[in-house]
C-alpha positions in Angstrom: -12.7 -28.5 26.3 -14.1 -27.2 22.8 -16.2 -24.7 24.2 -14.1 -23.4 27.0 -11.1 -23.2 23.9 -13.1 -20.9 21.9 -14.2 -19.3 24.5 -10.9 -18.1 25.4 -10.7 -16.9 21.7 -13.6 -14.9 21.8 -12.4 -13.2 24.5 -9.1 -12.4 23.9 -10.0 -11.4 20.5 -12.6 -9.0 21.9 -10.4 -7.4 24.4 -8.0 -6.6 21.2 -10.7 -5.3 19.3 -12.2 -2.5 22.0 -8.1 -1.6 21.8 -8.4 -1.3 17.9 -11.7 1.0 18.3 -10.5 3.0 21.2 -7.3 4.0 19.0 -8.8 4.6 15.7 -9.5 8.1 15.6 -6.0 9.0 17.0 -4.6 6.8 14.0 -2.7 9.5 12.9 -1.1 9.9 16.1 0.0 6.2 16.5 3.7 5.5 16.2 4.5 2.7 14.1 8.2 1.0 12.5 8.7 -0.2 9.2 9.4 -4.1 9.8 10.1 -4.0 6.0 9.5 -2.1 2.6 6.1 -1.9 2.9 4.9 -3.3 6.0 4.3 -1.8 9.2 3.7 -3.0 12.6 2.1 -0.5 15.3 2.0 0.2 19.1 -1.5 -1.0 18.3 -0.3 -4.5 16.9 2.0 -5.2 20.0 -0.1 -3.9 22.4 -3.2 -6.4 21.1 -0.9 -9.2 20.7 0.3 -8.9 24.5 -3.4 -8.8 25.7 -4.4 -11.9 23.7 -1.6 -13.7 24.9 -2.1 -12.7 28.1 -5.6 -13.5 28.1 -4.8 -17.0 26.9 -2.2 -17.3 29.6 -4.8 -17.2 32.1 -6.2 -20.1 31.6 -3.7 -21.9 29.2 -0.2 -21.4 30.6 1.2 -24.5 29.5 0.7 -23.4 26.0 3.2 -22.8 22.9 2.2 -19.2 21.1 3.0 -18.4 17.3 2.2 -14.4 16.7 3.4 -12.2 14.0 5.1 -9.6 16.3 6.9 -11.5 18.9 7.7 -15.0 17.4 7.4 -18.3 18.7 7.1 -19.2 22.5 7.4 -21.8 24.7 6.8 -25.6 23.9 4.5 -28.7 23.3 1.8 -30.0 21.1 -0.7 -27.2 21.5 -0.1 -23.8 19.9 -1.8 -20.7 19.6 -1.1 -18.9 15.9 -2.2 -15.3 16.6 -2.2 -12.3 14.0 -3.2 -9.2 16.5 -3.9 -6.5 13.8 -4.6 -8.4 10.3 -4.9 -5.2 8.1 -2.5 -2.8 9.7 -1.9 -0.8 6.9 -5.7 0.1 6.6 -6.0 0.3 10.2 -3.2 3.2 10.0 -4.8 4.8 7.3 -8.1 5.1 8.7 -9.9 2.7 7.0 -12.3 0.7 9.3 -11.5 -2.7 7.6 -9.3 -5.3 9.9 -9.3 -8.2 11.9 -8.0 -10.4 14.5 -7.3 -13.8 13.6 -6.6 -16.6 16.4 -6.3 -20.4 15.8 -5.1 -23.3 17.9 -3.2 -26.0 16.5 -2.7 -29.7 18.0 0.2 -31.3 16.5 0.3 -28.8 13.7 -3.5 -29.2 12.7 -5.7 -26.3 12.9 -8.2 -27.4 15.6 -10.2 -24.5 16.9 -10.6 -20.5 15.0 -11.5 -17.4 16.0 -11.9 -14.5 13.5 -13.1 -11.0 14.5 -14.0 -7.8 12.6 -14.0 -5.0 15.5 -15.9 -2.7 13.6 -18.6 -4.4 12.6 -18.7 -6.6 15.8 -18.8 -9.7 13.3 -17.2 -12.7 15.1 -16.6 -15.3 13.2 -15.9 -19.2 15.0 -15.2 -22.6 13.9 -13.8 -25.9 15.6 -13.2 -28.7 13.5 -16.2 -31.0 12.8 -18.6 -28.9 14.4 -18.9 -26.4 11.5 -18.8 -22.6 11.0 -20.5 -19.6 12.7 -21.5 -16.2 12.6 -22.4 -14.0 15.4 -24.1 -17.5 16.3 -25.9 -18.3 13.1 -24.5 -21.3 10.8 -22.7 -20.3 7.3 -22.1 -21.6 4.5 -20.6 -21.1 1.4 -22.0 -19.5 -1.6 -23.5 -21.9 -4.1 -21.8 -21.0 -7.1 -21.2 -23.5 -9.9 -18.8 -21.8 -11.6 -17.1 -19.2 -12.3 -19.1 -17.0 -14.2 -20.4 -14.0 -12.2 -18.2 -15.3 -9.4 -17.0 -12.2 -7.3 -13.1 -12.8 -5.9 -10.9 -11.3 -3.7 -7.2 -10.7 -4.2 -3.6 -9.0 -2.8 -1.3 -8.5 -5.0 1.8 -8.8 -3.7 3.2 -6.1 -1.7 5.9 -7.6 0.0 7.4 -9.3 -3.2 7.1 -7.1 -5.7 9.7 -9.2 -8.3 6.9 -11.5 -9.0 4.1 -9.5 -9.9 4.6 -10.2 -13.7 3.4 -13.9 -13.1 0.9 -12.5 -10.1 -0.2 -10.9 -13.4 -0.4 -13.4 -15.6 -2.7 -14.8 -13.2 -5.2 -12.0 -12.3 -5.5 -11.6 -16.2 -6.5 -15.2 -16.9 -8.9 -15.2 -13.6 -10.3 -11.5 -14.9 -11.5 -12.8 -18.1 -13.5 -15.5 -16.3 -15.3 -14.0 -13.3 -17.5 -10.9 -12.5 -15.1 -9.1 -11.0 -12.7 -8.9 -7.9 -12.5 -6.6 -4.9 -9.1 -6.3 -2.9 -9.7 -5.5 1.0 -6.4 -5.6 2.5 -7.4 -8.1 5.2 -6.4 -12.3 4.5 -8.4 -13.5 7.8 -11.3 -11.0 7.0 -11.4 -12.3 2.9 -11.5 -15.6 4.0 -13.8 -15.4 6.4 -16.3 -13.4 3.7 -16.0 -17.0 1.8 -17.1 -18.8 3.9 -20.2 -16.7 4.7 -20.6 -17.1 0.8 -20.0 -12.9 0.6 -17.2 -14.0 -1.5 -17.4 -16.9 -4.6 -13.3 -17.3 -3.7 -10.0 -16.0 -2.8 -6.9 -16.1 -3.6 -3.3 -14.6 -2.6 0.7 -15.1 -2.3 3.2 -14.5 0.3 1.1 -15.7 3.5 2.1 -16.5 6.7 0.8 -19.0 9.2 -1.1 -16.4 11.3 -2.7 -14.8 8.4 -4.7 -17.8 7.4 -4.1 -20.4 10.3 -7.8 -19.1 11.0 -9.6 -18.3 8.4 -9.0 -21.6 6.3 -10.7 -23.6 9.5 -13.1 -21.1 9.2 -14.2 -21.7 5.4 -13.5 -25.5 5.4 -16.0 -26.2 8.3 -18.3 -23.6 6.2 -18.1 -26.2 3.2 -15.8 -24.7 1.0 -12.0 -26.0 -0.2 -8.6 -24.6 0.7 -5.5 -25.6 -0.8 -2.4 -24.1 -2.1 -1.4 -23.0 -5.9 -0.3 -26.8 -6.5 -3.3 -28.7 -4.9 -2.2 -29.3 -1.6 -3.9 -28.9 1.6 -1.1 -27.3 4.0 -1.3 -23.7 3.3 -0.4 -22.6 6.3 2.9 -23.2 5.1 2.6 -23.0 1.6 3.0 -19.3 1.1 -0.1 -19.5 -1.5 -3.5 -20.2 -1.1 -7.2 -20.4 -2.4 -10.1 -20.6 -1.1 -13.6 -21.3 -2.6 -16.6 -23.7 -2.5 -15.9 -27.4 -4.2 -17.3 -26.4 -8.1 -15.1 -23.3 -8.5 -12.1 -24.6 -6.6 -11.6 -27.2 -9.8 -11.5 -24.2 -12.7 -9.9 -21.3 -10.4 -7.4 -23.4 -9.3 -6.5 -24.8 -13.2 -6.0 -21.4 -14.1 -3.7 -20.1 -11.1 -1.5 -22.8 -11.7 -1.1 -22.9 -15.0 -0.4 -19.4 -15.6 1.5 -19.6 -12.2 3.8 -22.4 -13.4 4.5 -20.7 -16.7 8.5 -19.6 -17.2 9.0 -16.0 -16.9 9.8 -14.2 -19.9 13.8 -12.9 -19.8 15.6 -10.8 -22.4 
């Protein structure tokens, strides 16, 4: 059952992929709708979304979907959480950097993951307890003690602009302590870099389930910790998430929070 799960994944994620690569050098032809003040979904998104869930189908048609385009569908214990097009605002700007990110859950925990990078053909898998894997070779996170010369990755956030001043607090506090950051565009894709230890951590606000549903499987069965701003494992809820290895979880995650939990100044 494990293997034939991800290798449903693979699939469909692949098929959605050779869509992204056929499109992207008509990107500037591709119409696309503001879903809100600075997000976008394109005929790309949809049309990769109805492919994987289609592909699914096949062999799964009993199956409850989650996607970012279309919502939630059908019923039961076992539910596919698919982001078609993580990185659709680089993808319509022409910059070769996204991902498609596609996790089961049973009864609400992440069981299987499937991350893939069309452009470089990187496919990243992981099911739980059986670890983490790139293009068939084991990863792991890096080894970093702590975090000094730690390199980070970041979003600020786009969608809810009224909090940058304490996103700022934050990336000012972290700043001082690491090498430096590097801000991609792409959740599943920066999560995914941890766990292949290109990345010493990660950290962002304003997530959705199918932006990190994935990825966290991905870095956990890699070795590293995810959790939330306040220390708590369910980020796929949480709106807020880090990622690192175990010895700079402890010091990154002390200084989110408590610059994160510090009153706004007023007046």
């Amino acid at each position: 059952m494990t293997h034939s799960v991800i290798n449903v994944a693979v699939g469909a994620a692949k098929a959605a992929g050779e869509m992204m690569r056929r499109q992207f050098d008509k990107v500037g032809s591709i119409p696309f709708q503001h879903k809100a003040r600075h997000d976008y979904v394109s005929e790309v998104d949809r049309a990769c979304e109805a492919e994987i869930v289609r592909e699914i189908r096949r062999y799964f048609p009993d199956h409850a979907f989650l996607c970012e385009e279309s919502g939630e569908s059908g019923e039961g214990d076992i539910v596919w959480v698919i982001d078609p097009l993580d990185g659709t605002s680089n993808y319509l700007h022409g910059l070769p950097h996204f991902g498609v990110s596609i996790a089961q859950q049973v009864k609400g925990r992440t069981e299987h993951a499937v991350v893939y990078d069309p452009m470089r053909d990187e496919l990243f898998t992981a099911s739980r307890g059986n670890g983490a894997v790139l293009n068939n070779r084991r990863i792991r996170v890096s080894n970093r003690n702590d975090l000094d010369g730690a390199i980070l990755a970041t979003a600020f956030p786009f969608r809810q602009r009224s909090k940058l001043p304490r996103y700022g607090r934050v990336f000012q506090a972290v700043f001082e302590q690491v090498e430096d950051f590097r801000r991609a565009g792409t959740a599943c894709l920066d999560l995914t870099w941890v766990a292949a230890g290109r990345l010493d951590g990660f950290f962002e606000i304003g997530l959705h389930p199918w932006d990190v549903c994935a990825g966290a499987l991905i870095v956990r069965e890699a070795g590293g910790v995810v959790m939330d701003f306040d220390g708590n494992d369910d980020v796929e809820n949480a709106g807020t998430l880090i990622a690192a290895p175990y010895r700079v979880m402890t010091p990154l995650r002390q200084l989110i929070h408590s610059r994160w939990k510090q009153p706004d100044r007023t007046g």
